[in-house]
Structures are given as structure tokens and as C-alpha cells.
N, C-alpha and C positions, 0 to 999 in steps of 0.2 A: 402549508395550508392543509387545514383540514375538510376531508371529506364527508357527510355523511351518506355509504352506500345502503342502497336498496335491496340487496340481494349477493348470494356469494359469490354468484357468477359477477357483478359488479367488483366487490373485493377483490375477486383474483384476478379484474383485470388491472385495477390498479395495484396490485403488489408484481404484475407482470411489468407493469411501467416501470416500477422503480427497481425491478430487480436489471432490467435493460442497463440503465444508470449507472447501476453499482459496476455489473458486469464491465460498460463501459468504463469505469473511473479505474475500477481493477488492472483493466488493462496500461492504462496510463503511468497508475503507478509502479506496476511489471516493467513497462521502458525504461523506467529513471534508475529502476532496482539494478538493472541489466547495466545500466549506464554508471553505478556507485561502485559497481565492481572491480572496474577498468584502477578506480581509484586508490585501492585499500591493497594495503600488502601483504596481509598475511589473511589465514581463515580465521582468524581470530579476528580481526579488523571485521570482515564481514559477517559475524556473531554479535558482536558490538552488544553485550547485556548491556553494559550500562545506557545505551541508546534505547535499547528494546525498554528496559523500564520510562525513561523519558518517556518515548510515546506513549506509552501506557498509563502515563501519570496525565499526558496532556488529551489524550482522549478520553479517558474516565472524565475529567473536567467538560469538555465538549457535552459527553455523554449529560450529564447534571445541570450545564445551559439549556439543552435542547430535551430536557422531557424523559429522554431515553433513561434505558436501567446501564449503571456502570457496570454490575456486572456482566451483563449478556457484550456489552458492547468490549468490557477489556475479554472475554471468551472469543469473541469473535475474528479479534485485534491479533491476540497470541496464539490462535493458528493460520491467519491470514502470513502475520510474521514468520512464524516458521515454515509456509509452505513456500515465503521468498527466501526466506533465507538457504534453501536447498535448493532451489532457481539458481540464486545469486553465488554460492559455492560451485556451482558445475558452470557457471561462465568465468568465475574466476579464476577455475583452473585451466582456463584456454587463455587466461590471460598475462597470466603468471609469467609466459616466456614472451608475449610481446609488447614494445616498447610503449609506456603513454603516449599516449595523443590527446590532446584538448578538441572537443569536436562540440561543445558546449555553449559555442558561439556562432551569429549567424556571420555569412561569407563576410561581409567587412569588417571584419575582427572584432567589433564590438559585443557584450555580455549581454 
């Protein structure tokens, strides 16, 4: 939905709103980062280009649904990614030496 604000001080409080959001969502998808780690074998698994361009191809599209510039949004995308994927390498290597676990499911084993 769009807004029209009144004044800057109006503006930044809605970009303070949504920055909340992002922040929040950020975090979320930091968990699952942490959690894809466990998965992948080698640090090359968690580098995953050909993945990184994927998402990059399917939120540039997003980007182009919703109004947004695809470029700011794949700029944004490809240091978000790399600031997990140096996250996601330094938990991989605590994970390297311990055994899988499936913890992806809630207590009655179900997905």
C-alpha cells in the first residue's frame, strides 16, 4: 500500500517501519542459513553460485512484479548473500566434524 506522506519526519517513520521488517525477515532467513549448513558438504556446497545466480534471477523477477528497480534489488541481494554466505562458512566449519541430525521436523516426526 501506498502512502502519501506529509513531511520527512512522516517518511522516516515509515521507512523506520519497514526497515523493522526487513531487519526482522533478515533475521529469519539468518536461521534457515545457519540451519542449510548442517546440510552441505563441502564449502563449495555452501558457495553454491549456481544457486546464488538462481535467486538472483528469481528476485530480479519479483523485483519487476512489484514496481521495484532490479538492479538495486539484485545489488542488494548479492551482498545480503555474501554477507551469509561468510555466516554460513564459519558455522560449517563447526560442523564439519559433527554427525547430521535432522531437527527440521516438529517432535512427532512429522515435516
Amino acid at each position: 500500500m501506498d502512502v502519501e506522506c506529509t513531511s520527512i519526519e512522516d517518511v522516516r517513520q515509515h521507512i523506520d517501519k519497514i526497515d523493522r521488517a526487513v531487519v526482522s525477515l533478515l533475521a529469519s532467513r539468518g536461521r534457515f542459513v545457519t540451519q542449510a549448513a548442517r546440510f552441505k558438504k563441502t564449502s563449495d556446497d555452501v558457495r553454491a553460485p549456481a544457486r546464488v545466480e538462481q535467486v538472483i534471477k528469481k528476485v530480479r523477477e519479483f523485483a519487476n512484479d512489484t514496481g521495484a528497480s532490479p538492479e538495486v534489488v539484485e545489488k542488494v541481494y548479492r551482498a545480503m548473500i555474501a554477507a551469509f554466505i561468510e555466516e554460513e562458512l564459519r558455522t560449517h566449519a563447526t560442523y564439519e566434524s559433527v554427525p547430521l541430525v535432522q531437527t527440521c521436523h516438529e517432535s512427532n516426526g512429522s515435516v
